[in-house]
C-alpha positions as CSV (number, residue, x, y, z in Angstrom):
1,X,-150.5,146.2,-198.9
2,X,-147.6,145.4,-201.0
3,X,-147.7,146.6,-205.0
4,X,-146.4,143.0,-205.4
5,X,-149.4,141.0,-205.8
6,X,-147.9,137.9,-204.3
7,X,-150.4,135.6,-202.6
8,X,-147.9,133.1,-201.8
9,X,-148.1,130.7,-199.8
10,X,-151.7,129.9,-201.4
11,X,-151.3,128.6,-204.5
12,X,-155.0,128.2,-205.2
13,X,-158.4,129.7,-204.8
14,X,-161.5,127.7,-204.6
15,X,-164.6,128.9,-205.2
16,X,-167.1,127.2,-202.6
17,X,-171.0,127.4,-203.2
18,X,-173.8,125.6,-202.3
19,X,-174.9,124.4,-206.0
20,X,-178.4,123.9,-207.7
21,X,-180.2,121.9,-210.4
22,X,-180.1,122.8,-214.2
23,X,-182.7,121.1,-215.5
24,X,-185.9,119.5,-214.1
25,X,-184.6,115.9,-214.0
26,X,-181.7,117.2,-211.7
27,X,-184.7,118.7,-209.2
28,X,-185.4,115.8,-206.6
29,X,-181.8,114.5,-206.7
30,X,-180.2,117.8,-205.8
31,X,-183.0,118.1,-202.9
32,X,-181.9,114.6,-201.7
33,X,-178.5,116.1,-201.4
34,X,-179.3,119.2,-199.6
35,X,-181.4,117.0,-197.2
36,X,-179.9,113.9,-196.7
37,X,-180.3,111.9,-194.1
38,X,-183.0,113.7,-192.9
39,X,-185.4,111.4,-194.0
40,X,-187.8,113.3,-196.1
41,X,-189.7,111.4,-198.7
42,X,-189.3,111.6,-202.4
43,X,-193.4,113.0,-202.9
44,X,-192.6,115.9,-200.4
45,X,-189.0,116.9,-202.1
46,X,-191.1,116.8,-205.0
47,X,-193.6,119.5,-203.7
48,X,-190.8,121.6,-201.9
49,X,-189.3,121.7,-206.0
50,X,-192.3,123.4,-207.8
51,X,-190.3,126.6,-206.8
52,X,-187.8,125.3,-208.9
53,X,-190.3,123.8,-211.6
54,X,-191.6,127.2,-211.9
55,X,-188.4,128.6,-213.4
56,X,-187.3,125.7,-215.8
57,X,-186.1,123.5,-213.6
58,X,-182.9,125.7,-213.3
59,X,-181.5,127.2,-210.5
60,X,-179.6,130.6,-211.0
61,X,-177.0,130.1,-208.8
62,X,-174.6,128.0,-210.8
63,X,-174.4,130.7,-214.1
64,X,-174.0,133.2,-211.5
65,X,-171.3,131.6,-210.0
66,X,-169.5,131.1,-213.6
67,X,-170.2,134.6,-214.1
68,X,-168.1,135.5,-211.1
69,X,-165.7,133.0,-211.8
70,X,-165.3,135.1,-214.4
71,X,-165.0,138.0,-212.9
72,X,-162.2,137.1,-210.3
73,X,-159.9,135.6,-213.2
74,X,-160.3,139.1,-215.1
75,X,-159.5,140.9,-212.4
76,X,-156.9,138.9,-211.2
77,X,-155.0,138.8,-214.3
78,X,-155.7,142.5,-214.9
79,X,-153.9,143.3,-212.0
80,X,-150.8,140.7,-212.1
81,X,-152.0,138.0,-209.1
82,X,-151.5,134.6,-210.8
83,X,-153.5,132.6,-209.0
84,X,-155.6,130.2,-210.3
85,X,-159.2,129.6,-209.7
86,X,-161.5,126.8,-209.3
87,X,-165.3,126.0,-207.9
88,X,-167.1,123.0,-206.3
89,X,-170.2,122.8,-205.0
90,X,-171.9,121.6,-201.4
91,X,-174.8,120.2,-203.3
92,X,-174.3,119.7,-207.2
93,X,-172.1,119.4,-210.1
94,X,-168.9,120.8,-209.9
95,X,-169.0,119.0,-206.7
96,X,-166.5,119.9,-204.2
97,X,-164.7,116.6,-203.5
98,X,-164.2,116.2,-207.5
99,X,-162.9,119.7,-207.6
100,X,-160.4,119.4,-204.6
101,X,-159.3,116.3,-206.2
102,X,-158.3,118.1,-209.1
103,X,-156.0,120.5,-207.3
104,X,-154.6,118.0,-205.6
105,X,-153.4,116.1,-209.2
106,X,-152.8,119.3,-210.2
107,X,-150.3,119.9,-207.7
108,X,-152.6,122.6,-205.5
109,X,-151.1,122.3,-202.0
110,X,-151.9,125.2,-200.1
111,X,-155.7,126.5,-201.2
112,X,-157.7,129.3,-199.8
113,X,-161.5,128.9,-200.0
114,X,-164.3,131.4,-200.7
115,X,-167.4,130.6,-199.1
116,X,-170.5,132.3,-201.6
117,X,-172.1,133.3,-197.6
118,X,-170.6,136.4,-196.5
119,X,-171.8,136.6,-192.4
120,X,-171.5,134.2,-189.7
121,X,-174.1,131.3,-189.0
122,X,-173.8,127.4,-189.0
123,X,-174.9,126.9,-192.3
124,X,-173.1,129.7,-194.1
125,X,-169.7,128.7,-192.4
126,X,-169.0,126.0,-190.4
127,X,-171.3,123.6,-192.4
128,X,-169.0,124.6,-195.2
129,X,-166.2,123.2,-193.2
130,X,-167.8,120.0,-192.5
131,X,-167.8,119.2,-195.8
132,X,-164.0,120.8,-196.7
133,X,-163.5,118.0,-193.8
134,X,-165.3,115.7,-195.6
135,X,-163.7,115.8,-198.9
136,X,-160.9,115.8,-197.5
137,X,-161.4,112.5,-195.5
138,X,-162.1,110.9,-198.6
139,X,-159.0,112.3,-200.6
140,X,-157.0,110.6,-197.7
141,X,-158.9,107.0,-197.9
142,X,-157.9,108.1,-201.9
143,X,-154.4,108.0,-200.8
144,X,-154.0,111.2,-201.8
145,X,-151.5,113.6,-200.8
146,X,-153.9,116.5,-198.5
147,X,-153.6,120.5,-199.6
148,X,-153.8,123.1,-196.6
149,X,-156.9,124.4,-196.6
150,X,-157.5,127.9,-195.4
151,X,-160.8,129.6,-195.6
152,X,-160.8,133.5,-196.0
153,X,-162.9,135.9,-193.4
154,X,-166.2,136.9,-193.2
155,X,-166.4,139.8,-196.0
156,X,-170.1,141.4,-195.0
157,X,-168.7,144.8,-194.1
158,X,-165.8,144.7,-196.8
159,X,-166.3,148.2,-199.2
160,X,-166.2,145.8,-202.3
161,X,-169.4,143.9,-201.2
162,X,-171.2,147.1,-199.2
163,X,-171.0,149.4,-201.9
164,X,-172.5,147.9,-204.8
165,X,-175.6,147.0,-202.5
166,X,-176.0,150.4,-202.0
167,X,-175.7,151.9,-205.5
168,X,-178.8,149.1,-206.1
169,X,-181.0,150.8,-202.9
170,X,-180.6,153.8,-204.5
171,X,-181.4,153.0,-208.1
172,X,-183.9,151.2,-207.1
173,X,-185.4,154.3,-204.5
174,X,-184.9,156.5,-208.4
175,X,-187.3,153.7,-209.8
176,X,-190.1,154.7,-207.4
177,X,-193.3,157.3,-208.5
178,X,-191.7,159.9,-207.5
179,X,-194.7,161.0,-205.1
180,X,-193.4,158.1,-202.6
181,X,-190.1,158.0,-203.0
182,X,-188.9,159.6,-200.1
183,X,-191.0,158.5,-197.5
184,X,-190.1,154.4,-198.8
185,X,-188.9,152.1,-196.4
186,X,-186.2,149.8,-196.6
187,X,-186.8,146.4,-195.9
188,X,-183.2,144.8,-195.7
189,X,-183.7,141.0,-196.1
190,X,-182.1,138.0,-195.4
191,X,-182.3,133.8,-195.1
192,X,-184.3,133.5,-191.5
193,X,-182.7,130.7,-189.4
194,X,-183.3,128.7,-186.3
195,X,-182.9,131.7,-183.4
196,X,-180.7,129.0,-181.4
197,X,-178.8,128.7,-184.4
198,X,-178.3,132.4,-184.4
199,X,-178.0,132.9,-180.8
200,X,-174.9,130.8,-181.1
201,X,-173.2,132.2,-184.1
202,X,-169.6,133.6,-184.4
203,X,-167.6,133.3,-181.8
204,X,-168.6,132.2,-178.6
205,X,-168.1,135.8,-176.9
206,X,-170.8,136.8,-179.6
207,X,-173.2,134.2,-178.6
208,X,-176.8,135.7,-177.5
209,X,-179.5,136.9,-178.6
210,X,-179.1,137.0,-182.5
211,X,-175.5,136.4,-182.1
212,X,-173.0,137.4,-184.9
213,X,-176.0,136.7,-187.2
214,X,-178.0,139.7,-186.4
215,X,-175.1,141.5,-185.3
216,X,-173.5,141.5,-188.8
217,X,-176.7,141.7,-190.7
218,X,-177.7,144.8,-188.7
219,X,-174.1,146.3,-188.8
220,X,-174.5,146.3,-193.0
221,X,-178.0,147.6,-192.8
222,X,-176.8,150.7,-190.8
223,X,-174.1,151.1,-193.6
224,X,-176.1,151.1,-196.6
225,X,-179.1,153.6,-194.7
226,X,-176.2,156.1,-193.7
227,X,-174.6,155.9,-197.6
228,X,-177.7,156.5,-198.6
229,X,-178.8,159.3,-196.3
230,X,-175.8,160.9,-197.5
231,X,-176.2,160.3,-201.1
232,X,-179.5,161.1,-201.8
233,X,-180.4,163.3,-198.6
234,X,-183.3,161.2,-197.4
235,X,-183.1,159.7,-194.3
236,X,-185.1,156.6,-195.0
237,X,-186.6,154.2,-192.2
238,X,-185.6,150.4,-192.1
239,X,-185.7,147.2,-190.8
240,X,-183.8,144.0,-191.1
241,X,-186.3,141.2,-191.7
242,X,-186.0,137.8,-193.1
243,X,-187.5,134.9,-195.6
244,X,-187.2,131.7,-196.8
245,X,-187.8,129.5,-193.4
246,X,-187.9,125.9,-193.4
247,X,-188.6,123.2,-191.2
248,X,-190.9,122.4,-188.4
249,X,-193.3,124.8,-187.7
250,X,-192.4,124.5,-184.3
251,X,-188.8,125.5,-184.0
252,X,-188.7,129.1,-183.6
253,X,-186.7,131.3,-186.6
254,X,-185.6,134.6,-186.8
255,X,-188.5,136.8,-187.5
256,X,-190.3,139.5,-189.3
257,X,-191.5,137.5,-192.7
258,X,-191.0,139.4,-195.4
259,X,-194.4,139.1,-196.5
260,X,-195.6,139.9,-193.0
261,X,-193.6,142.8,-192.6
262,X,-195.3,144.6,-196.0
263,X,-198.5,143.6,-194.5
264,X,-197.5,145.5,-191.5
265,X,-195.8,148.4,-194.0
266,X,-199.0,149.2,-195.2
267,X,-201.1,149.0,-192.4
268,X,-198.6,151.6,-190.7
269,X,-199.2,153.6,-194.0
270,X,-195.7,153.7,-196.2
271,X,-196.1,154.5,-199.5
272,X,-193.7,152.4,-200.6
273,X,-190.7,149.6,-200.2
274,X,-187.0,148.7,-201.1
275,X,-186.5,145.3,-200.7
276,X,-182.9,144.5,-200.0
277,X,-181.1,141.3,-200.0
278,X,-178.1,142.2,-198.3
279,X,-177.9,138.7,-197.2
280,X,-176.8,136.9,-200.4
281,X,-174.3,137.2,-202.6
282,X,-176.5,136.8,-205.8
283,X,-179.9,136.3,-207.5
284,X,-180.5,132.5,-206.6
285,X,-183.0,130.6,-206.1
286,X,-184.4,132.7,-202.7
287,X,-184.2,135.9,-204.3
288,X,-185.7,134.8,-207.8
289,X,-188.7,133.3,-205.5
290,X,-189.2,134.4,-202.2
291,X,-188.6,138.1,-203.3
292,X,-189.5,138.5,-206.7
293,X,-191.9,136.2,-206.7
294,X,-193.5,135.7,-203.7
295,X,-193.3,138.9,-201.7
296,X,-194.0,140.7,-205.0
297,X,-197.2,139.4,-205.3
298,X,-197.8,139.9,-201.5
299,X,-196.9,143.9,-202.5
300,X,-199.2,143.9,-205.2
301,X,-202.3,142.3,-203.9
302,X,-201.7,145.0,-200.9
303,X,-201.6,147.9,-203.6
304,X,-198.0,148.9,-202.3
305,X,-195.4,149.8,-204.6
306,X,-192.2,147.5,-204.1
307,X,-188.6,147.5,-206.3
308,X,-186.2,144.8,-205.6
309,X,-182.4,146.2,-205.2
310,X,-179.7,144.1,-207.0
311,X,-177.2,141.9,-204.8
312,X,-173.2,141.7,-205.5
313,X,-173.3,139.1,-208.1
314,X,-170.5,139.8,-210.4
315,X,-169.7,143.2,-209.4
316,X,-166.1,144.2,-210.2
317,X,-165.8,146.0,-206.7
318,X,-166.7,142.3,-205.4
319,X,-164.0,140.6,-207.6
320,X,-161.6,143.2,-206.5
321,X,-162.9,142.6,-202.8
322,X,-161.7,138.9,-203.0
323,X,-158.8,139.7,-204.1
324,X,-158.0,142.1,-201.6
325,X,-158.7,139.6,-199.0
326,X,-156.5,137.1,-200.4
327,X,-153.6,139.5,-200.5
328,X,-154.5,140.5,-197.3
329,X,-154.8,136.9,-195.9
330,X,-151.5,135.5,-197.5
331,X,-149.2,138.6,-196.0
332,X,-150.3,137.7,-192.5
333,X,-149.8,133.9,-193.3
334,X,-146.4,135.2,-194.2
335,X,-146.1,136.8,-191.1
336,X,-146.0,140.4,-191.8
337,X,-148.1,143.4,-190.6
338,X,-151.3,144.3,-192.3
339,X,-154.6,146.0,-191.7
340,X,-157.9,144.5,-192.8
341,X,-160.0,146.1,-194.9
342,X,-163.8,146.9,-193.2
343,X,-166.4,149.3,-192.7
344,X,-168.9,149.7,-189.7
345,X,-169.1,149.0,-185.7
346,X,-167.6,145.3,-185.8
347,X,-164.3,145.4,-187.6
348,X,-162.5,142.6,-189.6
349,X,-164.1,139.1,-188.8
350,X,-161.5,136.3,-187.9
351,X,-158.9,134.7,-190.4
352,X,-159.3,131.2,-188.1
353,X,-162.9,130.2,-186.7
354,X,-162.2,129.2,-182.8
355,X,-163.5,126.6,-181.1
356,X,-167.4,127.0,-180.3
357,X,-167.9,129.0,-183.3
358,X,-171.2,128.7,-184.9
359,X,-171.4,125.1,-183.4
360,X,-173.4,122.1,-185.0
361,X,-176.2,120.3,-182.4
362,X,-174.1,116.8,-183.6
363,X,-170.6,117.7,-183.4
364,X,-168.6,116.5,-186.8
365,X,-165.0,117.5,-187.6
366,X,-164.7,120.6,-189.3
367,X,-161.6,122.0,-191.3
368,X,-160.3,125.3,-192.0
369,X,-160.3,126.3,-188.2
370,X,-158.4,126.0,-185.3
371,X,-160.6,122.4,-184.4
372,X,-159.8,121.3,-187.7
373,X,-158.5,117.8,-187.7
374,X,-156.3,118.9,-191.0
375,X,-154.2,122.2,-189.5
């Protein structure tokens, strides 16, 4: 890499995330959004919120992602890349079509994108390009002159997001009674999706069973066990498991519960569990519940000792991350050599998602790949 920091041709970086309520009154409109035009009736979004109601009304999500808007600028003017920063959400104020119409007046015309979903899946990547295609239809019935719209890679297995998650599975191990802390096992935890959604994640050469999903997941899991063996000299046992399904009962998802999987924990006789998220970037709404919360309690009606490790959040190895991936992105759009930055098995994701990647079961048009309808 290049001491210049010169991210050129991008003149922009948006922050992309999926948004959340901050108040109670913005609870049931922000589920309308998330589910729209599915159908669902006001009374049931009202009972899917109590999670919500329980905190406040307020979702985490959006002061964590100020908090690592504020991160990337330090960073980035710390170390000389002028590049300015926005956010817009999926789902909620700052939406994204208001943001990208900002750039655009403020004469952004060639943006990179970072997605707040770090692994391969329909909803944590190509649904965000849907609606980067949508905004951007509606800039151009605006009139609007379009940016280029670029989205950067998959950064699961990048050191800047890896190793903080494993500095938290190890304090959190050192918060154990010491009497079980070396036989604990890791439960690494992520969103649980349809399995034919996973089974066609990533590209299509990673279609299968779990495709790029599990792959990934499992590829990060094996990381953070090994730093750890090494660290701390205990080789703990793990398993990748999942929480926070939706949806018809029917429709299979990706499986062990989280709650299930400590049932089965303690039946099997561990002492003790590390339960960690390595599937999200921060302490929203899923973590705040389904973990701390919810599989908490599980733990302690079960009389087995559980600590919750920390995600990435604002991390300065994270902010630095980013920006190592836009440096790295913008010298190969400028057509020079560069190696990408990752750790593990699977190598550097793609810069440009091909065609059958992570597919929708409606096809709609999709930017920031090589189907996008605004290349």
């Amino acid at each position: 890499m290049s001491d210049v920091l010169d991210a050129s041709p991008y003149d922009a970086l948006l922050l992309l995330s999926f948004g959340g309520p901050e108040g109670p009154d913005d609870v049931v409109p922000f589920l309308e959004n998330v589910t729209r035009g599915r159908g669902i009736p006001k009374e049931r979004l009202k009972e899917v919120g109590q999670h919500y109601f329980l905190f406040g009304g307020v979702s985490p999500i959006n002061d964590q992602n100020r908090a690592l808007l504020h991160a990337l600028r330090k960073d980035f003017a710390e170390h000389g890349l002028d590049l300015p920063v926005y956010w817009g959400n999926r789902n909620w104020a700052p939406y994204l079509t208001d943001t990208l119409r900002d750039m655009v007046r403020d004469g952004r015309r060639r943006v990179l994108v970072l997605a707040t979903s770090a692994y391969a899946s329909y909803s944590g990547c190509r649904q965000y390009r849907e609606n980067l295609a949508d905004a951007l239809a509606t800039l151009k019935e605006e009139g609007l002159e379009l940016p280029a719209v670029d989205k950067l890679r998959h950064y699961f297995n990048h050191p800047g997001f890896v190793e903080p998650m494993v500095d938290g599975v190890i304090r959190s191990l050192a918060d154990l009674p010491e009497d079980v802390r070396d036989a604990a096992h890791i439960a690494f935890c992520t969103h649980s999706i349809p399995t034919a959604a996973a089974d066609t994640s990533g590209p299509v050469e990673a279609h299968g069973d779990g495709g790029a999903y599990v792959a990934q997941h499992l590829d990060v899991a094996r990381l953070i066990a090994d730093a750890v063996r090494e660290r701390t000299g205990v080789d703990h046992p793990w398993q990748l498991v999942y929480q926070s399904r939706s949806g018809a009962p029917h429709i299979p998802w990706l499986e062990p519960d989280i709650c299930d999987h400590l049932e089965e924990r303690k039946a099997a006789g561990v002492p003790a569990v590390v339960m960690a998220p390595i599937g999200f970037v921060s302490d929203h709404m899923e973590v705040l519940y389904d973990l701390d919360t919810e599989a908490t309690a599980k733990a302690e009606e079960l009389g087995l000792p559980v600590r919750r490790s920390a995600t990435v959040g604002d991390d300065p190895r994270f902010a630095a991350a980013v920006r190592e991936l836009i440096l790295e992105r913008a010298t190969a759009e400028r057509g020079q050599d560069v190696t990408p930055c990752a750790l593990g098995a699977l190598g550097a994701s793609h810069d440009l998602c091909p065609v059958g990647c992570c597919p929708a079961r409606a096809p709609r048009p999709a930017a920031a790949g090589t189907d996008s309808p605004y290349a």
